[in-house]
NUMAR-359519 format. One line per 4 residues: their letters; for each residue x, y negated, z negated of C-alpha. Coordinates in pm, 1 decimal, decimal comma. Each point is the difference from the previous one (the first is absolute). Layout:
% NUMAR-359519
A = X Y Z  ...
//
This chain:
% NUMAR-359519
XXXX = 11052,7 5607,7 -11679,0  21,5 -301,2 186,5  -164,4 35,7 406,1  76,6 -388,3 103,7
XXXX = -347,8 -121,3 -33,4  -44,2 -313,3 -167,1  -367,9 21,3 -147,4  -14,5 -339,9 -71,2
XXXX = 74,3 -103,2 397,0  -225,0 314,3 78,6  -256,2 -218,6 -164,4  50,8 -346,4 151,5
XXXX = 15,1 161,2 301,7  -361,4 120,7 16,6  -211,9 -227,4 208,9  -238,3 -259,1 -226,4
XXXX = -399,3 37,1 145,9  -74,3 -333,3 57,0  -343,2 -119,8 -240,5  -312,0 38,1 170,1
XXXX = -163,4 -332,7 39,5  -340,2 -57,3 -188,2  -316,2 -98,1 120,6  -210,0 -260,0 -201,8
XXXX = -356,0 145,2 -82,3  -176,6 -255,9 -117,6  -6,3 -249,1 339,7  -16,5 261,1 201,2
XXXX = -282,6 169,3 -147,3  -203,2 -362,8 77,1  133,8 10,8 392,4  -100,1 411,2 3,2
XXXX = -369,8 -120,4 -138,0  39,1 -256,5 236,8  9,6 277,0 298,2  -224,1 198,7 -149,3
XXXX = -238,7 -272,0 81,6  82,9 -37,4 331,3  -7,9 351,4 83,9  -359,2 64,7 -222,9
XXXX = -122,7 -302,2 260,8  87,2 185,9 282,6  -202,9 312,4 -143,5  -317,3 -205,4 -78,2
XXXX = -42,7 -151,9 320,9  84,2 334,8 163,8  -338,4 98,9 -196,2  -171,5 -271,7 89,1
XXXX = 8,6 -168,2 -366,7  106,9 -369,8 61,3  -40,9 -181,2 -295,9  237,7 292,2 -168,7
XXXX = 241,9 -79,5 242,1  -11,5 -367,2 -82,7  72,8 85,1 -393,0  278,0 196,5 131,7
XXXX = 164,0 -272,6 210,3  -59,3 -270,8 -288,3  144,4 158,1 -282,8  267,6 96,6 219,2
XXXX = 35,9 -347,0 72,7  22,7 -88,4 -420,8  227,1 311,9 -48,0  244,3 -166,4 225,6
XXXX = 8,8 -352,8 -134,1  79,3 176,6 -335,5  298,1 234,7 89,8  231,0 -200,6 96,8
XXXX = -92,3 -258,2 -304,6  45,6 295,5 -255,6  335,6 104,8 148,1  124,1 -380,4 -71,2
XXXX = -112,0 7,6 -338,4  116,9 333,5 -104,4  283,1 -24,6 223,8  -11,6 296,9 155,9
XXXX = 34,5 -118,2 409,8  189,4 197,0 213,2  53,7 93,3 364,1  -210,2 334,6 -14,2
XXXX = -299,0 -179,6 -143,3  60,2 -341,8 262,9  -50,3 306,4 287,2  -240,8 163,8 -163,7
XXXX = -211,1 -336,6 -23,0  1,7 -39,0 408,4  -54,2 319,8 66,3  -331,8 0,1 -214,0
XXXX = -90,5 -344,9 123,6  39,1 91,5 367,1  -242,6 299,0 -132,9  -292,9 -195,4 -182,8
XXXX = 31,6 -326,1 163,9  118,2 82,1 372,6  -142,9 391,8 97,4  -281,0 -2,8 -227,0
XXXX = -185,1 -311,5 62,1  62,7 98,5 364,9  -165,9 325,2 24,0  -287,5 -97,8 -224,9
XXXX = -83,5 -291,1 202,9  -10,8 196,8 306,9  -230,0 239,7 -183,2  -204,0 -273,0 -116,8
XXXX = -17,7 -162,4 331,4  290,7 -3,7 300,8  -63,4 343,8 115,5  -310,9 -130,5 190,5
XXXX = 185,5 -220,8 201,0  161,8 245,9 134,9  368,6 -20,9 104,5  -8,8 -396,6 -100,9
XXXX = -71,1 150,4 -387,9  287,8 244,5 -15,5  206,2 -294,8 98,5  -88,1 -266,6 -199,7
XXXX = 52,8 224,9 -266,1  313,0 121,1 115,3  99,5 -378,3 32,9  -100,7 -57,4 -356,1
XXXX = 197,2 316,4 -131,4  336,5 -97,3 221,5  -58,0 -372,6 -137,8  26,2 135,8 -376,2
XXXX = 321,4 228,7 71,5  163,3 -274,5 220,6  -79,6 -240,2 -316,6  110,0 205,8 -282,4
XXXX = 335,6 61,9 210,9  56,1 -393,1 24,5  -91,4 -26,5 -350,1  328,2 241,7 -120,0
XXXX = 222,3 -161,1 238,3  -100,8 -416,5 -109,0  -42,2 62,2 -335,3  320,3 -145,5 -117,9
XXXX = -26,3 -349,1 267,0  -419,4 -73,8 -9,4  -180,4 -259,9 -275,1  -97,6 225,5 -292,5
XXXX = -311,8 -251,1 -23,0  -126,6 105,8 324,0  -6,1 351,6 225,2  72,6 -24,8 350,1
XXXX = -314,3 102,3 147,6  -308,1 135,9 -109,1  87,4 275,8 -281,3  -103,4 339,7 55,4
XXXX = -221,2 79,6 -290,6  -147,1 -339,3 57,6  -79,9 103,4 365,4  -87,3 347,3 -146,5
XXXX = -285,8 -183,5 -218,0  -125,4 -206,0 273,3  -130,2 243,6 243,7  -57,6 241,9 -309,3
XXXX = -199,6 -258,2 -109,8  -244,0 -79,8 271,2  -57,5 415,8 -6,1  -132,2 -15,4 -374,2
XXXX = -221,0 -315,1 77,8  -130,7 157,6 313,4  -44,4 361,1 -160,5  -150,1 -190,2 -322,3
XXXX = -218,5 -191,5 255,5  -149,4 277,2 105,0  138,2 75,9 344,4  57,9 348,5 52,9
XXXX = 200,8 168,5 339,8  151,1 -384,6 127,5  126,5 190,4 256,8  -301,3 -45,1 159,6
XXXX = -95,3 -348,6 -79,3  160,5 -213,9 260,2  64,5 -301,4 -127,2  138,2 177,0 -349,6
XXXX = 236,2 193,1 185,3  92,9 -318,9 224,5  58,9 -199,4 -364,2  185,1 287,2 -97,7
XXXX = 265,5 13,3 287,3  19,8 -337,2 -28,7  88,7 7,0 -374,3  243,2 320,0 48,9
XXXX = 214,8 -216,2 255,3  -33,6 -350,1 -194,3  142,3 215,1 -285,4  321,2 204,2 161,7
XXXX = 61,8 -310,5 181,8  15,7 -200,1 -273,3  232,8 197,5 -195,3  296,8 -32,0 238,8
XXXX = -12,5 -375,6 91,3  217,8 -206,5 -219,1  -281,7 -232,7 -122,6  25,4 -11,8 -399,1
XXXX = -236,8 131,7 -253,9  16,3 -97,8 -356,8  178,7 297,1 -226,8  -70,0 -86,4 -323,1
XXXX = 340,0 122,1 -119,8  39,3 -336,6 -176,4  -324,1 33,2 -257,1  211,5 101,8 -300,8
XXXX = -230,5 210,9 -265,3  250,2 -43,1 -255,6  -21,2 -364,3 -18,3  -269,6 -200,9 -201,1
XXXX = -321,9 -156,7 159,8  -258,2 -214,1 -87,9  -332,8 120,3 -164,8  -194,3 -85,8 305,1
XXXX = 150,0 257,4 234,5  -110,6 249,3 -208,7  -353,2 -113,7 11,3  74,4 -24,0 398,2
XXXX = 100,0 336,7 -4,0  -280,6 158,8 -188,7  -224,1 -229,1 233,8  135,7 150,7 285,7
XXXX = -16,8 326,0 -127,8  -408,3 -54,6 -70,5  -53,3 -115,6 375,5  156,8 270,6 105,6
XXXX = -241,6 250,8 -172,2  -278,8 -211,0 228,0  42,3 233,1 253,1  361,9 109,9 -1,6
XXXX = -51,7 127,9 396,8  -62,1 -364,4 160,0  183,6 -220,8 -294,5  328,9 205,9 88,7
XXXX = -50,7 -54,2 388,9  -50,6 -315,3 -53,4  304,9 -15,9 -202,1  247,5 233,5 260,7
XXXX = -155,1 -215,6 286,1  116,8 -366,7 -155,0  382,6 206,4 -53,2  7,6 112,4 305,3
XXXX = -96,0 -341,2 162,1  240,6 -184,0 -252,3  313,7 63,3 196,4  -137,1 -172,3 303,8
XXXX = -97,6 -321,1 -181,9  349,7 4,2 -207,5  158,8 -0,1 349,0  -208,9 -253,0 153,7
XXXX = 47,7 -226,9 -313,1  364,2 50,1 43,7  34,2 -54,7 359,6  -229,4 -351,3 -15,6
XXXX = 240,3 -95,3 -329,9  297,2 59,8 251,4  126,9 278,7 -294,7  202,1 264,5 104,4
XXXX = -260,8 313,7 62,4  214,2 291,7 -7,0  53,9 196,8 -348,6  345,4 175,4 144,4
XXXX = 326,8 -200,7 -140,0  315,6 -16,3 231,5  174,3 -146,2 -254,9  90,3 -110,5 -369,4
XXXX = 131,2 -371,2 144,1  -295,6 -132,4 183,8  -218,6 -255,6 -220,9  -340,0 127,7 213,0
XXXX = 79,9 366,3 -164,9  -11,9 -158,2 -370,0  -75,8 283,9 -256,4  -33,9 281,1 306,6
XX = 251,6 194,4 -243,9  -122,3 -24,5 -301,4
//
């Protein structure tokens, strides 16, 4: 007995789920250790354990360099783990270094401490905005403006010498809470003027080098383990200067100084879109 239904339509005509959309694990689990860094600073400093907060923010710091290099090389990028990147950056390198430097430091100076830091935290989120807008028109040799872990290490940085130094509660040492405010401003200033710092993102580690940079490297690696408190300073301090002296090199040269392309025609914007 025949009722008119046509099973066969009956079945097309069932709605298809669309596929659920993956996530990839394996980046993602470096920018999730990445915030877990960030947020196990904020905790240490909150106890009063400094140093611990300056592991936290440094290896942070290398968990982020790493992510987006292992997504390339696995290919697994995507648009999920692109957000999820900013979101933990604005975490480790913007809020965290914030608060902890206040700890440290700011919150003896009063209402001049909660805004230096606050100038240092908007400076990071302002930054990492520009960042995901330019990223298809600036240099790929060269950030525009001061990069945020960069800026994180910095004042992070002069905490772990100071701490290692000795100087316990800077909130109440004048002129290291002065040096402090002056460093949290330098920094979030820095990161959202267009002045360009050198990316790296042209050091290729699948190409060939000579011996010698090996040697170079494993020198560098011994100086380091000096005193790896002051020999990194040292070594954030020179970065963070570098931008400056690339600018004023370019500017007596009569080179164009900004890293932003307007367009594919100009011969001053040669290689901008690599």
């Amino acid at each position: 007995m025949h009722d008119g239904a046509d099973p066969v339509h009956d079945v097309e005509d069932v709605p298809v789920r669309p596929r659920r959309k993956g996530i990839y694990i394996l980046p993602n689990l470096f920018t999730l250790a990445a915030l877990f860094g960030g947020f196990y600073a904020v905790v240490m400093a909150m106890n009063g354990q400094f140093e611990q907060a300056s592991y936290g923010i440094f290896i942070a710091a290398v968990l982020d360099s790493l992510d987006g290099r292992v997504a390339r090389m696995t290919n697994t990028q995507s648009a999920f783990g692109e957000q999820m990147d900013s979101l933990s950056d604005m975490v480790s390198f913007g809020a965290a270094p914030a608060l902890i430097m206040y700890e440290w430091a700011l919150k003896g100076l009063g209402k001049l401490g909660w805004i230096a830091a606050f100038v240092y935290c908007s400076g990071a989120a302002l930054r990492l905005a520009r960042f995901n807008t330019n990223i298809a028109v600036v240099d790929k040799r060269f950030f525009q403006g001061l990069p945020s872990p960069a800026a994180a290490a910095l004042i992070i940085g002069f905490i772990w010498v100071m701490d290692d130094a000795g100087f316990k509660g800077a909130s109440k040492i004048d002129w290291l809470a002065w040096s402090a405010f002056a460093l949290t401003l330098y920094s979030g200033l820095t990161m959202v003027t267009n002045i360009p710092f050198y990316s790296f993102k042209d050091v290729s580690f699948k190409r060939t080098v000579p011996f010698i940079v090996i040697v170079a490297i494993a020198l560098g690696i011994a100086v380091i383990n000096i005193h790896p408190p002051i020999v990194l300073f040292a070594l954030f301090l020179v970065y963070g200067a570098s931008g400056y002296a690339v600018y004023a090199y370019k500017r007596m040269k009569g080179r164009p100084v900004s890293v932003i392309a307007t367009s594919t025609e100009e011969p001053d914007e040669k290689g901008l879109h690599h």
